[in-house]
N, C-alpha and C positions, 0 to 999 in steps of 0.2 A: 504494500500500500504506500503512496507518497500523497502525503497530507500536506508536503510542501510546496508542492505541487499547482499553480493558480490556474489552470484548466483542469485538472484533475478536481481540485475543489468546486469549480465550476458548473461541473457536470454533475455533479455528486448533489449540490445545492439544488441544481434541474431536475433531479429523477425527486427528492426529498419535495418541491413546490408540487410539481407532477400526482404525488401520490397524496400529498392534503388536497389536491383539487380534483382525485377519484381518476384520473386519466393515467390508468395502468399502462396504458402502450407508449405513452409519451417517457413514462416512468422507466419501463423496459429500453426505450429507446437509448435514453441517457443512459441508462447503465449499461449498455453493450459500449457506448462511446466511451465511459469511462474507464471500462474495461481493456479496451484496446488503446487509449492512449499510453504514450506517445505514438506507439508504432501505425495507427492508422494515417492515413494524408487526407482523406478527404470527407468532407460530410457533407450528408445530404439533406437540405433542409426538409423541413415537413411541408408539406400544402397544404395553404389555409382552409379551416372546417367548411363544406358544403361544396368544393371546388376537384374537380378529378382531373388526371393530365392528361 
């Protein structure tokens, strides 16, 4: 774990907002991100609710 980390806390802070506001996937999402940082390069943002690509 690197708690020193200020994207790693970042993400950590996003899955933590995610799951007080019941949006599990959102919550899953950040912890896969935080999981894989550093070693990932890219993210993918979310589309906004009611919107498909």
């Amino acid at each position: 774990m690197n708690d020193t980390c200020p994207t790693y806390r970042h993400y950590t802070a996003l899955r933590e907002q995610a799951k007080r506001a019941g949006d599990y996937s959102k919550a899953t999402d950040d912890e896969v991100l935080r999981r894989r940082h550093p070693s990932h390069t890219v993210h993918i943002p979310r589309q906004p609710e009611g919107r498909t690509a």
